[in-house]
C-alpha positions as CSV (number, residue, x, y, z in Angstrom):
1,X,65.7,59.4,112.1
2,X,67.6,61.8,109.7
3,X,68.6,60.8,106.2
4,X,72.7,61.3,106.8
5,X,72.9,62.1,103.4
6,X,71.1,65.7,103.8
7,X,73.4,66.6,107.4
8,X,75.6,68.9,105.4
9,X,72.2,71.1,103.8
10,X,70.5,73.0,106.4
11,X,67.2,75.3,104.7
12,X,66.4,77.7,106.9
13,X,63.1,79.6,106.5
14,X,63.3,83.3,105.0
15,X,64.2,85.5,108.3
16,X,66.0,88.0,106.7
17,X,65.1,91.8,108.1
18,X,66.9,93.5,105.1
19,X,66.6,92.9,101.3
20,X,69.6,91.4,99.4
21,X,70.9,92.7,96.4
22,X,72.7,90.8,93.2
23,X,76.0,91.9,93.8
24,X,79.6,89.9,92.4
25,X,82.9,90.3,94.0
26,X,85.9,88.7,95.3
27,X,85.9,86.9,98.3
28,X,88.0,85.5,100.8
29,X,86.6,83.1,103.5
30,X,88.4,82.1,106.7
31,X,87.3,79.5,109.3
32,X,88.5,81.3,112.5
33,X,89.2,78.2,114.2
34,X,91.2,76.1,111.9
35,X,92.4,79.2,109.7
36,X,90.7,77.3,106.6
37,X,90.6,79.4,103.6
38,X,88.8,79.8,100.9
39,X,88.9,82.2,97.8
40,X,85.8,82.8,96.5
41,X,83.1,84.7,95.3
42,X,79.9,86.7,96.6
43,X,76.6,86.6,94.3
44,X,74.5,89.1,97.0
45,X,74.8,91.2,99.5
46,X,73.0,92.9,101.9
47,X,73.0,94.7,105.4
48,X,73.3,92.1,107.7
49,X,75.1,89.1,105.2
50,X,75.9,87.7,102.2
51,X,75.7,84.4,100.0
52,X,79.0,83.1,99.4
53,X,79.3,80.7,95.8
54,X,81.7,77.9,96.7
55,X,81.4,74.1,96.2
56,X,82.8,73.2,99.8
57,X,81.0,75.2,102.4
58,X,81.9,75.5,105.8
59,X,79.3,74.1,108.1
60,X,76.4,75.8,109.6
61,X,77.2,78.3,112.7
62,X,81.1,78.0,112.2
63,X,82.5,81.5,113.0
64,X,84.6,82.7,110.0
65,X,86.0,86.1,109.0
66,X,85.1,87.4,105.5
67,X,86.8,90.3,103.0
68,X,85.0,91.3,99.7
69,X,86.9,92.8,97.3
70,X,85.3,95.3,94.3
71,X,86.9,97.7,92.5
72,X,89.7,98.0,94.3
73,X,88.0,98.7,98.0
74,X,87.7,96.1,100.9
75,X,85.1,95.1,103.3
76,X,86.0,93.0,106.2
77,X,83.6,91.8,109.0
78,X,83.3,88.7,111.1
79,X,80.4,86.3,110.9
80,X,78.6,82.9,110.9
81,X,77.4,80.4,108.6
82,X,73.5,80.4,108.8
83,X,73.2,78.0,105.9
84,X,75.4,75.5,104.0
85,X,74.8,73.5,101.0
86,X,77.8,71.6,99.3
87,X,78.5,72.4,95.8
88,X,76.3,75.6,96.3
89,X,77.5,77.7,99.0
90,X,76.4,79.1,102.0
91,X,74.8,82.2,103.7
92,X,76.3,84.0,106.3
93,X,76.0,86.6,108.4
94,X,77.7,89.0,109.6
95,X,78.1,89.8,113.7
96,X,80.7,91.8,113.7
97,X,81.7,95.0,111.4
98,X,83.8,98.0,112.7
99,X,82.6,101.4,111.6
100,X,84.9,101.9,108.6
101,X,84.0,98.6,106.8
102,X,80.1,99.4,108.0
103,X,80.5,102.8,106.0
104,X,81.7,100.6,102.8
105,X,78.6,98.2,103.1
106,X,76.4,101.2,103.3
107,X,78.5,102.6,100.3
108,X,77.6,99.2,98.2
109,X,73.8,98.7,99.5
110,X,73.3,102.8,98.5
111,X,74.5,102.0,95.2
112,X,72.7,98.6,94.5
113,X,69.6,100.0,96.1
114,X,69.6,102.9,93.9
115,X,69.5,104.9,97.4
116,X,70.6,108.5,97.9
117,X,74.7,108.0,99.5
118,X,76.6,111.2,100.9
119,X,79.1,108.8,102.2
120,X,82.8,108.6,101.0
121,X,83.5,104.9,102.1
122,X,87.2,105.4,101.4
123,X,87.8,108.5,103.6
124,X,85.3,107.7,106.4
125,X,83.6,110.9,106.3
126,X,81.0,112.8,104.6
127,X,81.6,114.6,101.4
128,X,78.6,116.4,100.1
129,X,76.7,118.4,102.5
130,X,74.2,120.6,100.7
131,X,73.4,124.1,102.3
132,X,70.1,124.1,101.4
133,X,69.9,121.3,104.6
134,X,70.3,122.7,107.7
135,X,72.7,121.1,109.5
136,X,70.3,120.3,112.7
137,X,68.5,118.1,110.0
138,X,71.1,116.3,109.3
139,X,71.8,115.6,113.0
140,X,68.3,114.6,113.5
141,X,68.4,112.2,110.5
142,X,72.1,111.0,112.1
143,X,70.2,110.5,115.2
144,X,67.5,108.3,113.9
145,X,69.8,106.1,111.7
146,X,72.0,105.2,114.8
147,X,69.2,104.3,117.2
148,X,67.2,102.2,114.1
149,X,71.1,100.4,113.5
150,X,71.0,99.8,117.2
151,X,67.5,98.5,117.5
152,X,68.5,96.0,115.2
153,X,71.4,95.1,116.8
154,X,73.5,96.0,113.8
155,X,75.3,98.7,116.2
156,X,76.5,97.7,119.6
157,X,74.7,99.6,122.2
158,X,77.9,101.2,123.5
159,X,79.2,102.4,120.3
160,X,75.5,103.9,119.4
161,X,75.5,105.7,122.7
162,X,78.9,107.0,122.1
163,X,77.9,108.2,118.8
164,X,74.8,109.8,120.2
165,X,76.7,111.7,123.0
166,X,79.1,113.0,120.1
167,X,76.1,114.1,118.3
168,X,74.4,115.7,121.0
169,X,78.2,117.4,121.9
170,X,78.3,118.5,118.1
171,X,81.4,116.9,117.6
């Protein structure tokens, strides 16, 4: 029989597919079923979630809806708590982000990661195009970048497709 005392810690073993990165910002946690809020902090981040500091947690696989707040820009994506330990935090992830907040995230994991960004997360489009690329590189490089996001089920398969036929279109 379980210890009652441990029913609010769930340890999970590592499954994470991409690396996290130290990374402190404002947060703002909601509990989409009750509307609970809380006004935290993140301490990482990565592609697919984030560890949120807080000493009341929601429980594990609640739905919630979280904005980070840096510098002045915003990330907001829906997720679920994959881990909760009281006077911790907890680890979520995130199942839902629309393809404005998805450019911000790439924005932030670019600049932790030290990786190369031509994306202006604020303006939803790319700045910096060099001409010494041609641009059916940067199509193919576009290509492969949707269908990896889709095999990992980071990008719906509609929206991927849709991309991939405004690719192929040249718009």
């Amino acid at each position: 029989m379980l210890d009652d005392s441990k029913k609010d810690t769930v340890a999970l073993p590592e499954q994470r597919s991409f690396s996290r990165y130290s990374f402190t910002a404002s947060a703002e946690v909601t509990d989409v079923q009750s509307q609970t809020r809380i006004n935290t902090r993140i301490s990482d981040l990565g592609r697919a979630g984030c560890y949120v500091d807080t000493i009341s947690p929601f429980v594990v696989d609640k739905d919630v809806k979280v904005r980070i707040v840096k510098d002045k820009t915003w990330f907001s994506a829906e997720g679920r708590v994959v881990y909760s330990t009281i006077g911790m935090g907890m680890g979520l992830i995130f199942t839902v982000v629309e393809p404005p907040d998805r450019l911000i995230l790439e924005k932030w994991i670019a600049e932790l990661s030290g990786e190369p960004s031509c994306v202006e997360a604020s303006h939803n489009t790319v700045e910096h195009h060099s001409p010494e690329i041609p641009l059916n590189e940067l199509c193919d490089v576009l290509n492969k970048i949707i269908t990896t996001l889709m095999d990992y089920h980071i990008l719906p398969d509609a929206e991927g497709k849709s991309m991939l036929q405004r690719l192929s279109r040249g718009n």
